[in-house]
C-alpha positions in Angstrom: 0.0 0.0 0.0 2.5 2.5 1.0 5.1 1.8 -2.5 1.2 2.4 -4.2 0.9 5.7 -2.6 4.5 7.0 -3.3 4.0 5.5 -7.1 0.9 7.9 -7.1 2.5 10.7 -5.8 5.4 10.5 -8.3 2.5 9.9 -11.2 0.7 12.8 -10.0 3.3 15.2 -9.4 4.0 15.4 -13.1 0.6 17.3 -13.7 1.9 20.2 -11.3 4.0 23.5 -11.1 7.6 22.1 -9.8 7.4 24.5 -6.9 9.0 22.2 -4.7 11.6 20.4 -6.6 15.4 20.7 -5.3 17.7 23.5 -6.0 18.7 23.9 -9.4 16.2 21.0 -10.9 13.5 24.0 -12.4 13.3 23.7 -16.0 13.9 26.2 -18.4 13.5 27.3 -21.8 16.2 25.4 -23.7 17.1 25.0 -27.1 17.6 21.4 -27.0 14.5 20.2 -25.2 12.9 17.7 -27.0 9.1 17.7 -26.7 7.0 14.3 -25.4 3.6 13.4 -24.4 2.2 15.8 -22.0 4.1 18.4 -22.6 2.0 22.1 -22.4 2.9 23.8 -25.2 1.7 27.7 -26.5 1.6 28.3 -30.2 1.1 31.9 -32.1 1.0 32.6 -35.6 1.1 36.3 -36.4 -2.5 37.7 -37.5 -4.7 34.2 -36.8 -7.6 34.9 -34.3 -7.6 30.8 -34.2 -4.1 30.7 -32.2 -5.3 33.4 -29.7 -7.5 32.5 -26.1 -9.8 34.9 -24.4 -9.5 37.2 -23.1 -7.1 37.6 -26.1 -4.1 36.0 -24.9 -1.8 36.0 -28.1 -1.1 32.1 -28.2 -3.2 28.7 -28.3 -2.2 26.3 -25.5 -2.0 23.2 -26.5 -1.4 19.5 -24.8 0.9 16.7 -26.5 -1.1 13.5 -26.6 -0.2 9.8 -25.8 0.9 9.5 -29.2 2.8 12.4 -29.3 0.4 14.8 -31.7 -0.8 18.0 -31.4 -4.0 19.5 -33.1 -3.4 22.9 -34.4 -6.5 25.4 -36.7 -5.6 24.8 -40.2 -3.1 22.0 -39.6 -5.0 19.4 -38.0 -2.6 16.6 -36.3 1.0 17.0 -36.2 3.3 14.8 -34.5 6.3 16.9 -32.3 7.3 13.9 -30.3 11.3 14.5 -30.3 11.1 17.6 -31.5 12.5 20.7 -30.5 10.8 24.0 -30.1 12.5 25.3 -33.1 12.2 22.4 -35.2 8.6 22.6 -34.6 8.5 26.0 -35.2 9.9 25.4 -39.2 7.7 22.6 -39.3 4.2 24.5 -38.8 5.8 27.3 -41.2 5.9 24.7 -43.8 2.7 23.3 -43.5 1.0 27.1 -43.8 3.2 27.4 -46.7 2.2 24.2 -48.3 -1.1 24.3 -47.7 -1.4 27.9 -49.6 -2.5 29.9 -46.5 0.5 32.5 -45.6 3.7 32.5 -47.4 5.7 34.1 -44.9 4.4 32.7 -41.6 5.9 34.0 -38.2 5.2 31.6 -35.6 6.3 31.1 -32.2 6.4 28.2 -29.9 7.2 27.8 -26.6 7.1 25.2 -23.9 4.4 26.2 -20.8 5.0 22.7 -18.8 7.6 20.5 -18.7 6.1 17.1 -18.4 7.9 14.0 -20.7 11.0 14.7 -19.5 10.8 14.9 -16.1 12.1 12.3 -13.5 11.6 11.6 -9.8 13.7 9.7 -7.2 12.2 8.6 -3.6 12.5 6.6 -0.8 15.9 5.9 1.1 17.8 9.0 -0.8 19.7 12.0 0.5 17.6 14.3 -1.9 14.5 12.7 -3.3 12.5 14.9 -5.4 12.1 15.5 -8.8 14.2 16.4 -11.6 14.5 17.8 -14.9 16.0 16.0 -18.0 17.8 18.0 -20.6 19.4 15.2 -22.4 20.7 11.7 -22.4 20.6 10.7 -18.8 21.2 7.6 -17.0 20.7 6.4 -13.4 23.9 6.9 -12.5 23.7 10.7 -13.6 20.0 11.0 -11.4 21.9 9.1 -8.7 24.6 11.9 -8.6 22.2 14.7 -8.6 20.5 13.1 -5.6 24.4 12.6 -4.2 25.2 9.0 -4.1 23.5 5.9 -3.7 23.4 2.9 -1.7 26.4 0.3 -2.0 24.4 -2.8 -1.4 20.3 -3.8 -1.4 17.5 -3.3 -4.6 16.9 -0.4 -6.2 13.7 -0.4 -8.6 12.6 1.4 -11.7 9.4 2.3 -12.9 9.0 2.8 -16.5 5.5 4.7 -17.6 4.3 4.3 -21.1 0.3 5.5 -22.9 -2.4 4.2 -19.8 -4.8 2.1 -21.5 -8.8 2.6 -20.4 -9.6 2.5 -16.9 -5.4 2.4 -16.1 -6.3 4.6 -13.6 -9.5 3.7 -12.3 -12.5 2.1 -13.2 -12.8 0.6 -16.3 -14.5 2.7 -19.2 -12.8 6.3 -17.4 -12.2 8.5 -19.9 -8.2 9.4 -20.1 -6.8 13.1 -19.9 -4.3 13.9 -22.8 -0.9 12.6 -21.8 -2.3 10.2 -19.3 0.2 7.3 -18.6 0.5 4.4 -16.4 3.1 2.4 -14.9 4.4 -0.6 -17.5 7.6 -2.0 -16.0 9.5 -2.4 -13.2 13.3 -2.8 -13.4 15.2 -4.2 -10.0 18.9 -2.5 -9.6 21.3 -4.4 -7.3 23.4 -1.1 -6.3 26.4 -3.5 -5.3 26.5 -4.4 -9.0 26.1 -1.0 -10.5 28.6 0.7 -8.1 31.5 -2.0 -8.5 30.2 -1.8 -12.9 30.2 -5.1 -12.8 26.9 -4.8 -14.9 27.0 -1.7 -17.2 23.3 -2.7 -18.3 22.0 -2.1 -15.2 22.8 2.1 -15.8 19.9 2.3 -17.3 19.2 5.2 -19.8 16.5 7.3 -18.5 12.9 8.0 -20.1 10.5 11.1 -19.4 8.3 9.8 -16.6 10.9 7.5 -14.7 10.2 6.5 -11.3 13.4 5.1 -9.4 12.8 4.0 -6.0 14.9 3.4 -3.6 13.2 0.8 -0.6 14.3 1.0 3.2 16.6 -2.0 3.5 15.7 -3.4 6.8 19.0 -4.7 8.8 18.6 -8.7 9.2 20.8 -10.7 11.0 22.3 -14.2 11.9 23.6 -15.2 14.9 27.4 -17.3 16.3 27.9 -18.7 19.3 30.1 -21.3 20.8 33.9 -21.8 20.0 34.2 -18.5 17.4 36.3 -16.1 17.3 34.0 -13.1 17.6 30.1 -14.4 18.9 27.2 -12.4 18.7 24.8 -10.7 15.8 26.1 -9.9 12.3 24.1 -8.2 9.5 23.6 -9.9 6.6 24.1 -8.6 3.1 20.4 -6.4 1.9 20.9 -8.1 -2.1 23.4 -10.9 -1.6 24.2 -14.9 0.0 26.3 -15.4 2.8 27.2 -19.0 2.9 28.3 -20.9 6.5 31.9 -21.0 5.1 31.6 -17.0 5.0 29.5 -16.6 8.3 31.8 -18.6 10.6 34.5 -16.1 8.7 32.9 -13.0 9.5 32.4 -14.8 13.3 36.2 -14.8 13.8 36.3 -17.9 12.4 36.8 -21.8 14.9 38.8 -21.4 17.6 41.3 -24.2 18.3 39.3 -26.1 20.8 36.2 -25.6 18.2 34.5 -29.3 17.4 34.3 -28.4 13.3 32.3 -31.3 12.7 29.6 -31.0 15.9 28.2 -27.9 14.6 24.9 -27.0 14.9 22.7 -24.7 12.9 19.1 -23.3 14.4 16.9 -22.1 12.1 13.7 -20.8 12.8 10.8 -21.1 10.5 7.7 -18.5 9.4 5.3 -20.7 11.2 7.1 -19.9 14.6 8.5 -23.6 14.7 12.2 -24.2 14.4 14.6 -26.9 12.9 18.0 -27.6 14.3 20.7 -28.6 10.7 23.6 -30.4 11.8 26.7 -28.3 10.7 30.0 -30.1 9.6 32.2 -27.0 9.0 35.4 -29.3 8.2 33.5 -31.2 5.7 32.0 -28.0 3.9 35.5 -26.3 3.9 37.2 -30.1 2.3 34.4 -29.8 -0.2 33.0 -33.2 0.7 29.7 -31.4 1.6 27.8 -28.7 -0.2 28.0 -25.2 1.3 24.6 -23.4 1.8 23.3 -20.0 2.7 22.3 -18.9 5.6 19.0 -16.8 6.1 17.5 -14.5 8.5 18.0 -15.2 12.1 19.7 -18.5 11.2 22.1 -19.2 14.7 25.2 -21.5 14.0 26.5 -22.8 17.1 30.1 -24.3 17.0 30.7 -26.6 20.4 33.7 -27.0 21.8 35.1 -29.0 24.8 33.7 -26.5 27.2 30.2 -26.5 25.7 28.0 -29.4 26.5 25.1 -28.2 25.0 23.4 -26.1 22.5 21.5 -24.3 25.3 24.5 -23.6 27.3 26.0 -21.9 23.7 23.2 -20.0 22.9 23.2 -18.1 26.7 26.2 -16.0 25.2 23.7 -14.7 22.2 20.2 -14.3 24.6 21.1 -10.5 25.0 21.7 -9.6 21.6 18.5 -11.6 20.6 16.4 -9.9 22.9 17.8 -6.5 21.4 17.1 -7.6 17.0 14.1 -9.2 18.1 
């Protein structure tokens, strides 16, 4: 419910002045801007009544559809999707020219809202907000502006493309011009993107992006008995540990640790719990498959001064009381 209601804000924001996005994000007029769906535009051609508005305001506003058309007096649909102001500009000229109606049109375009080519960051980010794209962009660009990102956990981003009937509510709702829906979702593991081990997950940016960035709740597992270092460890947000690696990041076995005694307690959704037998000396020969270890998993390593997995797991009992 709550990733619905930051997904609607993002959606909705797009249809509003950017009064509150961060320093230095406010669009301007630019040369290069290239127009998309839902872009406000205001046309004028010199000495037409049909491209004025009452009370006599000297332009037409217009809205760029889904498809990315415009209807303009005289002209009737013209497509400006990934065009810029100018070239649009030369374009209606040339239709007035062609069609025999002025031979020296002067017409002016400019952009009254950007809309296609704005981008918005939330969640667990030093500056969420929204943002305005000039140009090429890619997430690693957006994550700059909002300085830095997350070296481990899931990012995600949603794409928007043309809503379909009823997208947005009930079925048969009539669509505003430019309306668009969510259409994909894209997971980024940051630990991936910030050691580039996977350049496809920079993602080139679209009009309309939503990248989220999710709380990444701490979990832990739990060592006791003959480690080096017992007590709570976090576990990676977006990757395995294995036992070989969590009795590493424990310290490791201490001399008098029984390698081949050890015990695993793992505790299941239904509240029960399972207890694995753990043979660290057979995993680390290879005669027995490593595995991974999950959330609140405790491995116990005994050693001659432990006589039970009880007696182990008194060393722990604070720290669980704390995660838990």
């Amino acid at each position: 419910m709550f990733m619905s209601m930051l997904l609607a804000l993002a959606l909705t924001l797009s249809a509003a002045a950017d009064a509150s996005a961060q320093p230095g994000t406010t669009p301007t007029q630019s040369p290069d801007y290239r127009l998309g769906p839902a872009d406000g535009l205001a046309v004028a051609v010199l000495g037409l009544v049909e491209y004025t508005q009452p009370p006599n305001t000297p332009w037409l506003d217009v809205v760029v559809s889904n498809s990315g058309k415009v209807h303009l007096p005289f002209i009737g649909a013209l497509n400006v999707n990934d065009l810029t102001v100018n070239e649009l500009q030369a374009q209606i000229a040339a239709k007035f020219r062609d069609l025999g109606l002025m031979t020296q049109p002067q017409v002016s375009v400019r952009v009254t809202e950007y809309r296609a080519r704005t981008i918005y960051i939330l969640g667990e980010i030093q500056q969420p907000g929204q943002y305005f794209m000039r140009e090429n962009m890619y997430l690693a660009d957006l994550l700059g502006l909002s300085l830095g990102w997350p070296t481990d956990g899931i990012g995600y981003l949603y794409r928007r493309g043309p809503a379909e009937t009823g997208a947005g509510g009930d079925a048969g709702t009539p669509l505003l011009p430019g309306e668009t829906a969510v259409t994909e979702a894209i997971p980024i593991d940051f630990h991936e993107l910030a050691i580039g081990n996977r350049p496809d997950l920079n993602v080139k940016l679209e009009g309309g992006d939503v990248f989220y960035v999710p709380y990444n709740r701490p979990r832990f597992f739990y060592a006791t008995g003959e480690v080096g270092s017992p007590g709570a460890f976090e576990l990676p947000p977006a990757r395995q540990l294995m036992v070989s690696q969590a009795i590493s990041v424990a310290g490791g076995p201490t001399r008098t640790a029984k390698m081949s005694k050890g015990i695993l307690l793992r505790f299941e959704p239904d509240g029960g719990r399972r207890e694995l037998a753990l043979d660290f000396d057979a995993i680390l020969r290879g005669r027995k498959a490593d595995f991974a270890i999950q959330e609140n998993d405790i491995i116990f390593i005994p050693g001659s001064n432990f006589k039970t997995l009880g007696y182990g797991l008194l060393g722990i009992v604070p720290a669980l009381a704390l995660r838990w």
